[in-house]
N, CA, C and O atoms as CSV, one atom per row, in Angstrom:
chain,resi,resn,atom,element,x,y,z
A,1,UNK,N,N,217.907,77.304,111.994
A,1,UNK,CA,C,217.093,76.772,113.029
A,1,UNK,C,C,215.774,77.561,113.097
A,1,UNK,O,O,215.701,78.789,113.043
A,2,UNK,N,N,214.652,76.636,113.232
A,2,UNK,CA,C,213.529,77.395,112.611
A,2,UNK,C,C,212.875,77.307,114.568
A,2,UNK,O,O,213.036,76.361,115.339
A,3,UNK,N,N,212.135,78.689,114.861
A,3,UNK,CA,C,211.490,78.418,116.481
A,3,UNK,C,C,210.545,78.705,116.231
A,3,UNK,O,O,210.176,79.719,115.639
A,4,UNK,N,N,209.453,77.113,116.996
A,4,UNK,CA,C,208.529,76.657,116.826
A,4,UNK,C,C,208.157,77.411,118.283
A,4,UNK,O,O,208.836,77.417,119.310
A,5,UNK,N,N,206.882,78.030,118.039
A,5,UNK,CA,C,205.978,78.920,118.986
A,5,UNK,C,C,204.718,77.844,119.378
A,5,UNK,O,O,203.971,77.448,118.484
A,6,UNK,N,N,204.541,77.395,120.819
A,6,UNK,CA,C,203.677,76.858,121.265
A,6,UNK,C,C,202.440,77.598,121.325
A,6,UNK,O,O,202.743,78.711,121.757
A,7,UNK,N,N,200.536,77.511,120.995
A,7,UNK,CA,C,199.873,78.766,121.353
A,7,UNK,C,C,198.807,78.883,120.160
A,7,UNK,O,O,198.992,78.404,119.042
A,8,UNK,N,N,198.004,79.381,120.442
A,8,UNK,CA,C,196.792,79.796,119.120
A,8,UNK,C,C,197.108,81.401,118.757
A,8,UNK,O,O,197.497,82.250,119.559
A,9,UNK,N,N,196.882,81.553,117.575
A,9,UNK,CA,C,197.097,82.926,116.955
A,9,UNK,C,C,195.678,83.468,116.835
A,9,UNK,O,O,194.669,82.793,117.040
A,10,UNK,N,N,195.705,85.055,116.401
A,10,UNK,CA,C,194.883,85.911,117.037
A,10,UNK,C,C,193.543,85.515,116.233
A,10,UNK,O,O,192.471,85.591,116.834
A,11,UNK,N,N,193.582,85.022,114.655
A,11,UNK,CA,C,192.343,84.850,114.757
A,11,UNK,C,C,191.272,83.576,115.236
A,11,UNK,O,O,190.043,83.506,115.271
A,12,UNK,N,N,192.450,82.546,115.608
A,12,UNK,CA,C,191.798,81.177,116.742
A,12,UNK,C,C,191.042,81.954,117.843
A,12,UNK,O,O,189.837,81.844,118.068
A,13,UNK,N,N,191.937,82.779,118.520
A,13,UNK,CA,C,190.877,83.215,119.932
A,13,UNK,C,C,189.754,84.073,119.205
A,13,UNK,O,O,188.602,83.684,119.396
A,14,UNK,N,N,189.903,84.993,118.538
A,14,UNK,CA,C,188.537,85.688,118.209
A,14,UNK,C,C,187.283,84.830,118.077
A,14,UNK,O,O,186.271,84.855,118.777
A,15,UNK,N,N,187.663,83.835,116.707
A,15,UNK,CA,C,186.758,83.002,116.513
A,15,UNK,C,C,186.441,81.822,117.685
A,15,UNK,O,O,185.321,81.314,117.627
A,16,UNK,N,N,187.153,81.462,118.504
A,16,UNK,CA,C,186.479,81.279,119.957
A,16,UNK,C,C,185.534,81.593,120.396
A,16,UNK,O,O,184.449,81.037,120.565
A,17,UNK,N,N,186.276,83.401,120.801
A,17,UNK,CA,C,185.554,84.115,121.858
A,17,UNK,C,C,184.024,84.480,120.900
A,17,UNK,O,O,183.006,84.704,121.556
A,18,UNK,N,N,183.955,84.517,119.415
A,18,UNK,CA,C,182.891,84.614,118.663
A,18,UNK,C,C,181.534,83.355,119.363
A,18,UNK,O,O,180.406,83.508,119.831
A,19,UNK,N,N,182.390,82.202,119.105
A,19,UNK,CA,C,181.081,81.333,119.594
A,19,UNK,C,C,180.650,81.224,120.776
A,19,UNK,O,O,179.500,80.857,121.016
A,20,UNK,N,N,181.852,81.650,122.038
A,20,UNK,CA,C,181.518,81.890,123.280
A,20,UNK,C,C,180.119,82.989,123.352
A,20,UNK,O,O,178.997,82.790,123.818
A,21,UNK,N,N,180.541,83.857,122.876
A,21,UNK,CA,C,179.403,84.788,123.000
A,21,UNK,C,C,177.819,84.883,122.423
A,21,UNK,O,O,176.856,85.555,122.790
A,22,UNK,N,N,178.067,83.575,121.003
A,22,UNK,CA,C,176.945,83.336,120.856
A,22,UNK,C,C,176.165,82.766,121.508
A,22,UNK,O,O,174.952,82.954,121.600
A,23,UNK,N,N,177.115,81.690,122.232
A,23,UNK,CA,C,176.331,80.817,123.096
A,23,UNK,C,C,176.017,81.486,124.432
A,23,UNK,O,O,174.893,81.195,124.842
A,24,UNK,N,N,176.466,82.011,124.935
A,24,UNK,CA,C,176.458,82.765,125.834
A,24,UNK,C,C,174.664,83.735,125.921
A,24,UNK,O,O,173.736,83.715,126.730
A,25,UNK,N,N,174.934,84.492,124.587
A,25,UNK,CA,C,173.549,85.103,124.037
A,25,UNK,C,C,172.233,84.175,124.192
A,25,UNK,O,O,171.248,84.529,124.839
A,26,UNK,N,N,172.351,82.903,123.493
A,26,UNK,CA,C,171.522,81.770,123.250
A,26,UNK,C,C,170.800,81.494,124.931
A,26,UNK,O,O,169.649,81.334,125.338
A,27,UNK,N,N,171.669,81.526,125.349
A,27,UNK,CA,C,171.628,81.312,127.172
A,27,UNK,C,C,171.315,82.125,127.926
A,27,UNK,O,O,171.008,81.883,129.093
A,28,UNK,N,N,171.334,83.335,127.364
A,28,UNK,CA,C,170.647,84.558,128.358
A,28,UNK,C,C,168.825,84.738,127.500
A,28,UNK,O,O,167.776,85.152,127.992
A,29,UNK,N,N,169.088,84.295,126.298
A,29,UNK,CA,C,167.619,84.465,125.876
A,29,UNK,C,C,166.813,83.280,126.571
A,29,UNK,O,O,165.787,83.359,127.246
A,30,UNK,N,N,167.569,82.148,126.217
A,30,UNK,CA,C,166.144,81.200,126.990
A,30,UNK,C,C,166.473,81.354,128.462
A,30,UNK,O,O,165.780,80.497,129.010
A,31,UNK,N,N,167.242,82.067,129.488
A,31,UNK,CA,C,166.867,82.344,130.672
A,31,UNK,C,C,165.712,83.469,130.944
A,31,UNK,O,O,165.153,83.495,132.040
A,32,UNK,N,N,165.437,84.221,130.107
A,32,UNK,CA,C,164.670,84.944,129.926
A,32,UNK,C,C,163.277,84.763,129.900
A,32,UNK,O,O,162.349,85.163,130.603
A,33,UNK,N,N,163.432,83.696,128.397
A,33,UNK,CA,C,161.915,83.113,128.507
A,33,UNK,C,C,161.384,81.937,129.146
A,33,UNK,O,O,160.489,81.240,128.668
A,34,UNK,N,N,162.051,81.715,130.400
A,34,UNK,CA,C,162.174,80.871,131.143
A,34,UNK,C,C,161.282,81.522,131.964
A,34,UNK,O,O,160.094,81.230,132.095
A,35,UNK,N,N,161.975,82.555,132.604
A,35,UNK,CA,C,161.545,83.704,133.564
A,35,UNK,C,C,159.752,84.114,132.963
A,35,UNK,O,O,158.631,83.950,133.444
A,36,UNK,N,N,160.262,84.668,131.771
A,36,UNK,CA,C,158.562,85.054,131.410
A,36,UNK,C,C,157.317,83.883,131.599
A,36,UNK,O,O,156.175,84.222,131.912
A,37,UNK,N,N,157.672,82.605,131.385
A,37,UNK,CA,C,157.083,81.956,131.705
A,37,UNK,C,C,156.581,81.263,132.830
A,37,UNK,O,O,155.525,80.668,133.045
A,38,UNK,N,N,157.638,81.498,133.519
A,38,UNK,CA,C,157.054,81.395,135.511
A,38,UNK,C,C,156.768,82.386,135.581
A,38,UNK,O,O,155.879,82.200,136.413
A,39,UNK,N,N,156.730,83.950,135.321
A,39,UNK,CA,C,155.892,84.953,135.927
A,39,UNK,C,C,154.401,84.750,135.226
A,39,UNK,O,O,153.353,85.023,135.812
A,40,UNK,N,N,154.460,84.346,134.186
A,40,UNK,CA,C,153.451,84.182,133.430
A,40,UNK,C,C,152.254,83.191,134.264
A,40,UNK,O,O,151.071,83.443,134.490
A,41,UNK,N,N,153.086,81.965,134.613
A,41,UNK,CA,C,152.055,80.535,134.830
A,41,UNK,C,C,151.775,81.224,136.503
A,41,UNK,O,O,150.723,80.986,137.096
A,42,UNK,N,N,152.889,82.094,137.117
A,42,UNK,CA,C,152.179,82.729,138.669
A,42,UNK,C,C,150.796,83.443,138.583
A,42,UNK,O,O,149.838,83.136,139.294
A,43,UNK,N,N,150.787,84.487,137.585
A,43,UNK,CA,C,149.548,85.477,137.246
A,43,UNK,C,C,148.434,84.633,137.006
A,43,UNK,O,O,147.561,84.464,137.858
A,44,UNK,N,N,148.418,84.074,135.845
A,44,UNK,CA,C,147.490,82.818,135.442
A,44,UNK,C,C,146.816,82.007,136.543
A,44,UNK,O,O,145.605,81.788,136.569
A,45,UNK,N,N,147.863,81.493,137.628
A,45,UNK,CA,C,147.311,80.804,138.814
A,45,UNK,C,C,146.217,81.601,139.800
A,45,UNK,O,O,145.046,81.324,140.060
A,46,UNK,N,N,147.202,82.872,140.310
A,46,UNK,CA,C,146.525,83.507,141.381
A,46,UNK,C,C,145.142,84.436,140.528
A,46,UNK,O,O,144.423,85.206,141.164
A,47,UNK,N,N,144.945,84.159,138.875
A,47,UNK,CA,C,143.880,84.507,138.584
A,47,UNK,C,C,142.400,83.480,138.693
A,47,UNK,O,O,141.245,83.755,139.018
A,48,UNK,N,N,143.052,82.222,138.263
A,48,UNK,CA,C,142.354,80.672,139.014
A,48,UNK,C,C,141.897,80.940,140.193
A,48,UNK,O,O,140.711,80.659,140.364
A,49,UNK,N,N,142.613,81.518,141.294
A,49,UNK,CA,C,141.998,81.598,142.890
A,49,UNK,C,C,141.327,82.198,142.736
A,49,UNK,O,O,140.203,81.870,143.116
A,50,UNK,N,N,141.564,83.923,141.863
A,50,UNK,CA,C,140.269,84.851,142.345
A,50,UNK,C,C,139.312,84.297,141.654
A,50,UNK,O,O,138.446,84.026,142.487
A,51,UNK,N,N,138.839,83.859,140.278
A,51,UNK,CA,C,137.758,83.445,139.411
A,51,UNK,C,C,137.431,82.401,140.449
A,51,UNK,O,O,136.402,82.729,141.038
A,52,UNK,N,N,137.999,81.110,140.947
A,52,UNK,CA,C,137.811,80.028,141.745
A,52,UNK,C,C,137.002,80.741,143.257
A,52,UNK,O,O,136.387,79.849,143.842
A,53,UNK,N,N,136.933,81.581,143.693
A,53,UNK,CA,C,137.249,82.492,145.063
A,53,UNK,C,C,135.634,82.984,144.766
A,53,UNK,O,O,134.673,82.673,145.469
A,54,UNK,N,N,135.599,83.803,143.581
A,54,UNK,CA,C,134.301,84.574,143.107
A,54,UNK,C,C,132.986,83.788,142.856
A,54,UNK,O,O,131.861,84.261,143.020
A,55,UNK,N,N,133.278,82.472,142.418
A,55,UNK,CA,C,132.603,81.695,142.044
A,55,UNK,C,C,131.934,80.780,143.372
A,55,UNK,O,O,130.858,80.805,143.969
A,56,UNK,N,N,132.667,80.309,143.433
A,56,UNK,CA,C,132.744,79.603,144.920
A,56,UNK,C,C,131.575,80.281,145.735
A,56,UNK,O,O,130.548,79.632,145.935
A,57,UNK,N,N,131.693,81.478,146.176
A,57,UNK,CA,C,131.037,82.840,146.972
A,57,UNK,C,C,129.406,82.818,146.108
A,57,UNK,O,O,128.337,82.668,146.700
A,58,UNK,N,N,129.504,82.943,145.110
A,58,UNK,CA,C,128.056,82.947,144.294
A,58,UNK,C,C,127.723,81.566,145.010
A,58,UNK,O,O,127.312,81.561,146.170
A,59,UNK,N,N,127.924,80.324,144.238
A,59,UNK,CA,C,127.587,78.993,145.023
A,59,UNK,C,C,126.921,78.967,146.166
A,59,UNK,O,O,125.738,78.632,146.212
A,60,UNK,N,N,127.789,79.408,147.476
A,60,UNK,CA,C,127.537,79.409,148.839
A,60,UNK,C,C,126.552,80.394,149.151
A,60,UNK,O,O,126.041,80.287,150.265
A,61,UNK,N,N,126.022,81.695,148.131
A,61,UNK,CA,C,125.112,82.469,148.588
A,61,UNK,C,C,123.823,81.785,148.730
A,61,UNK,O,O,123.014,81.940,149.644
A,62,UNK,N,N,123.707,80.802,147.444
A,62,UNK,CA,C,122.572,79.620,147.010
A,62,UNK,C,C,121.484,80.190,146.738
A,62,UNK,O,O,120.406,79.836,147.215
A,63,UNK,N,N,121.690,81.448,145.679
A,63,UNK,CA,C,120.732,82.038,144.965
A,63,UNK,C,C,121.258,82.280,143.733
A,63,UNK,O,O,122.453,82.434,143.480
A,64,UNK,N,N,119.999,82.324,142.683
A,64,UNK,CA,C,120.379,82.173,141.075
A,64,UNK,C,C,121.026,83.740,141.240
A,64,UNK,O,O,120.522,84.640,141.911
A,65,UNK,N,N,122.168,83.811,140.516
A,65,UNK,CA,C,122.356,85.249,140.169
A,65,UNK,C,C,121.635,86.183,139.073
A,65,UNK,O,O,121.349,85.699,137.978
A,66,UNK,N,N,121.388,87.327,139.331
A,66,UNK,CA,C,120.833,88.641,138.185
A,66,UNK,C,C,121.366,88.541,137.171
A,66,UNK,O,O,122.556,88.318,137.399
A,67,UNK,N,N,121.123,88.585,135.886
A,67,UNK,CA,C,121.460,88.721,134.859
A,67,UNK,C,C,122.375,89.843,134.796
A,67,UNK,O,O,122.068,90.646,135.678
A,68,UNK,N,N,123.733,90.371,133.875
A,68,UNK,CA,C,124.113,91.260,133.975
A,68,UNK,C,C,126.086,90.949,134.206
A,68,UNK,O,O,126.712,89.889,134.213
A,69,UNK,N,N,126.488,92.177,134.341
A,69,UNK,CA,C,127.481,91.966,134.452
A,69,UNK,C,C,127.917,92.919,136.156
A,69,UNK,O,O,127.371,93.913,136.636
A,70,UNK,N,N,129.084,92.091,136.679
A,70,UNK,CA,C,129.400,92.832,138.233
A,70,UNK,C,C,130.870,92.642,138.057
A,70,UNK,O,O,131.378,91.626,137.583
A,71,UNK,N,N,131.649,93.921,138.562
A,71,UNK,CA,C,132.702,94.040,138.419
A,71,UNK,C,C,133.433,93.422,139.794
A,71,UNK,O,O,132.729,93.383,140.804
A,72,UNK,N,N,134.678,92.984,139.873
A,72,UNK,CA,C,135.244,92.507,141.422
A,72,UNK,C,C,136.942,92.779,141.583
A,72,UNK,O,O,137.732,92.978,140.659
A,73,UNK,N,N,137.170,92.736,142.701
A,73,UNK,CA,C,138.885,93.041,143.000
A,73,UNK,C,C,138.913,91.911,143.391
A,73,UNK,O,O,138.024,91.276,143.958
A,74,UNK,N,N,140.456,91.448,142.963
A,74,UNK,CA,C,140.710,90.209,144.157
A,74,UNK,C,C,142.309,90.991,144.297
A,74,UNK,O,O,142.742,91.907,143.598
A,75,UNK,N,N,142.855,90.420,145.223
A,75,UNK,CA,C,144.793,90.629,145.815
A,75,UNK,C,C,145.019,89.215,145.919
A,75,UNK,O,O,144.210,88.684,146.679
A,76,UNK,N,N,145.781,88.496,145.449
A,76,UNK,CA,C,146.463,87.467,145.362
A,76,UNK,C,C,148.206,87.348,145.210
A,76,UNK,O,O,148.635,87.490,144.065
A,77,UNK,N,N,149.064,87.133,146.149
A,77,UNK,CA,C,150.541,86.846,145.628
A,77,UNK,C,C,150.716,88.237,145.656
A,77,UNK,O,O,151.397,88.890,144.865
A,78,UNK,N,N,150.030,88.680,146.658
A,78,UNK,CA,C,150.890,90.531,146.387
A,78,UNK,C,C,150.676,91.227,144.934
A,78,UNK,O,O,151.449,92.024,144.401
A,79,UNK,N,N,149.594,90.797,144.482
A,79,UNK,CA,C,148.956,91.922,143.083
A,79,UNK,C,C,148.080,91.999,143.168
A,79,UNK,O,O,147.478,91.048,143.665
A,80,UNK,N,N,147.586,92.795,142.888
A,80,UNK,CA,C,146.278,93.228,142.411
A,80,UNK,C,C,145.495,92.894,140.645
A,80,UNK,O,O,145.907,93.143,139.512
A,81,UNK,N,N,144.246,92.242,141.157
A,81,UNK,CA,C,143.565,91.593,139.625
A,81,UNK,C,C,142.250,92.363,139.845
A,81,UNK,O,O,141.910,92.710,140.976
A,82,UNK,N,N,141.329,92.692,138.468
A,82,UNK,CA,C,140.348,93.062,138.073
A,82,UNK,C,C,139.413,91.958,137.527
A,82,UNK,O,O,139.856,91.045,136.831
A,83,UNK,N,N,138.316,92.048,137.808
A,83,UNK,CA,C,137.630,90.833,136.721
A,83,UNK,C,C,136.240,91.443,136.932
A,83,UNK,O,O,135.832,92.418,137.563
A,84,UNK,N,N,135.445,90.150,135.878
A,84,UNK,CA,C,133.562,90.632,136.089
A,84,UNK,C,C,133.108,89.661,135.535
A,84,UNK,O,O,133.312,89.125,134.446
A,85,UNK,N,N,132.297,89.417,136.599
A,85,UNK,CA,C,131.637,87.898,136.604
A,85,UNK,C,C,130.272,88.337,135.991
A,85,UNK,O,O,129.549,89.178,136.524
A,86,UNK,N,N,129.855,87.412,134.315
A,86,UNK,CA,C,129.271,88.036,133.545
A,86,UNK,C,C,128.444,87.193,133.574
A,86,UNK,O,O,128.940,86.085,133.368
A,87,UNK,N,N,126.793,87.169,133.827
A,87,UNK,CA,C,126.001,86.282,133.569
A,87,UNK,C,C,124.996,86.480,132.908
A,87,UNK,O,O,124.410,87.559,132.811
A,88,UNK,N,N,124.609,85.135,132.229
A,88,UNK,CA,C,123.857,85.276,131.066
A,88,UNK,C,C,122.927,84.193,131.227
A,88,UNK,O,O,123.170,83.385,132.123
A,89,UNK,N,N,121.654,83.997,130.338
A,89,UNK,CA,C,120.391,83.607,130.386
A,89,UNK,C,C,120.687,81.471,129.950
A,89,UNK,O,O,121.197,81.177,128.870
A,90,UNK,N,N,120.566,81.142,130.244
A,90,UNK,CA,C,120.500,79.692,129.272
A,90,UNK,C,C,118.851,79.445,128.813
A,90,UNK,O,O,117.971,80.130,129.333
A,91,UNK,N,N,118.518,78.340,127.733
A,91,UNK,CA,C,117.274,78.057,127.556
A,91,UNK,C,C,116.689,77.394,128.491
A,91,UNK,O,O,115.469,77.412,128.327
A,92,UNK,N,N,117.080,76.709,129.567
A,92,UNK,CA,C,116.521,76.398,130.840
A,92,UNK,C,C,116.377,77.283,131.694
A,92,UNK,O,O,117.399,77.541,132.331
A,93,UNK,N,N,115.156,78.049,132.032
A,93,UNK,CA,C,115.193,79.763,133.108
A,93,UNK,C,C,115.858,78.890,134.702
A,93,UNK,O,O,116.108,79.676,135.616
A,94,UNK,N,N,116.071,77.663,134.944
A,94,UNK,CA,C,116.847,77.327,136.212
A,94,UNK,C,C,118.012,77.320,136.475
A,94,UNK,O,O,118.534,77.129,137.573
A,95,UNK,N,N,118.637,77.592,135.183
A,95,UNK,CA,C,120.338,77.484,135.194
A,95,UNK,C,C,120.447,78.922,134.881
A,95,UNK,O,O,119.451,79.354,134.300
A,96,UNK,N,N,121.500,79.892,135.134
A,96,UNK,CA,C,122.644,80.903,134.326
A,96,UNK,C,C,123.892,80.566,134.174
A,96,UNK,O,O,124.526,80.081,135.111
A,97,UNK,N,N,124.500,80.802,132.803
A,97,UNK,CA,C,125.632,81.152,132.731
A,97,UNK,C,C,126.507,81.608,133.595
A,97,UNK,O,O,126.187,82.765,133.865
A,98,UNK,N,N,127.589,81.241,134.250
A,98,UNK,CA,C,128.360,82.565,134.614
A,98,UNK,C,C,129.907,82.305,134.032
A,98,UNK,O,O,130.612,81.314,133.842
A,99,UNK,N,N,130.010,83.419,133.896
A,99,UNK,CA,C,131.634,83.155,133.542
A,99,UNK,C,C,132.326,84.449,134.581
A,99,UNK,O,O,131.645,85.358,135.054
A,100,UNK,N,N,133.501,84.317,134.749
A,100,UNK,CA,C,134.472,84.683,135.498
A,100,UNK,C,C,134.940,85.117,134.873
A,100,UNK,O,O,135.167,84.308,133.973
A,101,UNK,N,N,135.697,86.836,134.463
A,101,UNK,CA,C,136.753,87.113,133.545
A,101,UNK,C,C,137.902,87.525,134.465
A,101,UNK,O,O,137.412,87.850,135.546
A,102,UNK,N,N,139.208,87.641,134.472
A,102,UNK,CA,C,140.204,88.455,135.343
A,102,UNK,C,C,141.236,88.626,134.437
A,102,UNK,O,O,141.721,87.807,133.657
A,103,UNK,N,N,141.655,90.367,134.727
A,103,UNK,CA,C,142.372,90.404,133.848
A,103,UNK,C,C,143.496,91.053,134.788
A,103,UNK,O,O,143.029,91.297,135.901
A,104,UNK,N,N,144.677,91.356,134.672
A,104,UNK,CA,C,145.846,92.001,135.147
A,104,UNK,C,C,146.164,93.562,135.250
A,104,UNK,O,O,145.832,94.121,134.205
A,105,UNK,N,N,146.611,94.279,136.026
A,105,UNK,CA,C,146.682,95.210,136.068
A,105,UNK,C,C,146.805,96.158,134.549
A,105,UNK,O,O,146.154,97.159,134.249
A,106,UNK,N,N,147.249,95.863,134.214
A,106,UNK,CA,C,147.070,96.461,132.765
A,106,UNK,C,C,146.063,96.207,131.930
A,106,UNK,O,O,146.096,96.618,130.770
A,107,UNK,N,N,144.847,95.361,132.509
A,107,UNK,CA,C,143.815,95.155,132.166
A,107,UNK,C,C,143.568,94.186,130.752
A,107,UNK,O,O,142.475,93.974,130.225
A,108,UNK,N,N,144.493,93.826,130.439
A,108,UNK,CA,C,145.007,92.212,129.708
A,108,UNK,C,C,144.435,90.959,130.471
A,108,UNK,O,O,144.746,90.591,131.603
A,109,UNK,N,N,143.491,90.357,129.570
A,109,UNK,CA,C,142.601,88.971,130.005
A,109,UNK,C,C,143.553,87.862,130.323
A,109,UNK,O,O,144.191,87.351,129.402
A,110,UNK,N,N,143.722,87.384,131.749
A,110,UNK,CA,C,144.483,86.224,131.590
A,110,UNK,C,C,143.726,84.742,131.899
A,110,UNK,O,O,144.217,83.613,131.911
A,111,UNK,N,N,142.372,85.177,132.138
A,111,UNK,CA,C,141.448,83.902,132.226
A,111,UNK,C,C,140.110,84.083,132.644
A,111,UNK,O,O,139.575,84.862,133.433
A,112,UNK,N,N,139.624,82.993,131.775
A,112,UNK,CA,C,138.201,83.301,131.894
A,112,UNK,C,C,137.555,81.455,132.353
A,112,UNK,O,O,137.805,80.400,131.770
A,113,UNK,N,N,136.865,81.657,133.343
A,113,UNK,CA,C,136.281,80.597,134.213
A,113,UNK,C,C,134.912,80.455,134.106
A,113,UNK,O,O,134.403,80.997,135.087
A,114,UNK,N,N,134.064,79.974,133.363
A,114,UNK,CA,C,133.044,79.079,133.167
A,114,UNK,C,C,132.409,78.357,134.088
A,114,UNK,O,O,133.019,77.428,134.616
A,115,UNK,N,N,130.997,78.660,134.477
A,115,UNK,CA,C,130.443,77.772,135.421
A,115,UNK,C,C,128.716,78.134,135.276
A,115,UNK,O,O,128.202,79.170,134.857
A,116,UNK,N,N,128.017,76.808,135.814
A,116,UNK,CA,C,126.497,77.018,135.503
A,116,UNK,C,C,125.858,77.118,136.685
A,116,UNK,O,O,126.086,76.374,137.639
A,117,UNK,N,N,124.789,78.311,136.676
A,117,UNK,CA,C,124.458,78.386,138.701
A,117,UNK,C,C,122.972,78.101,138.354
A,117,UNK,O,O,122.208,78.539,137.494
A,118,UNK,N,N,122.841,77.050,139.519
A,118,UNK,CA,C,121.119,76.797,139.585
A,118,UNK,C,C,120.832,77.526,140.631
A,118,UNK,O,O,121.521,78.151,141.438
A,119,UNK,N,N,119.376,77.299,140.454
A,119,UNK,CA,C,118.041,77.739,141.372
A,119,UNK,C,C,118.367,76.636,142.304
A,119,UNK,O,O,119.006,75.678,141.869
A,120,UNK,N,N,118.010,76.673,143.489
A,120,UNK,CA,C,118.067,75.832,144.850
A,120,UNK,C,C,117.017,75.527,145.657
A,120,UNK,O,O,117.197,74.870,146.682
């Protein structure tokens, strides 16, 4: 009489628990870069406000800006950003350049904002 054992043997579960864990792995990496990418698209945004914020402020002064470069703080979302709103000459003397740079505490560029300021 031969007894038949109901059950998986030891190397069925290993090789299981093998793909469990790959997948498992697979799933903690793209939660990850999931994450990096909403902290990412937050920084990016609240750098939009300050460049948007800086710019805006030139506008409403309603004078051509100095040639040159000016450094600025903004606090947005509870951080702190650096930038410098850099302006430059166009071949029309009624327009300048300005661009907006902001970069992140570690001083890494996360956007740069473009805009043309007239004489009024």
């Amino acid at each position: 009489m031969t007894r038949r054992t109901a059950g998986f043997t030891l190397v069925e579960v290993l090789v299981a628990l093998a793909i469990v864990a790959v997948a498992l792995a697979a799933g903690v990496r793209a939660a990850a870069g999931v994450v990096d990418g909403a902290q990412r698209l937050a920084d990016v945004t609240a750098a939009q406000w300050c460049a948007d914020n800086q710019l805006t402020a030139l506008k409403l002064s309603r004078q051509l800006p100095g040639l040159g470069d000016a450094d600025f703080a903004c606090e947005q979302l509870g951080r702190s950003y650096r930038g410098t709103l850099r302006t430059r000459p166009t071949p029309n003397p009624n327009f300048r350049r300005v661009d907006a740079i902001v970069r992140d505490e570690a001083g890494q560029t996360l956007l740069t904002v473009s805009t043309v300021a007239s004489r009024l």
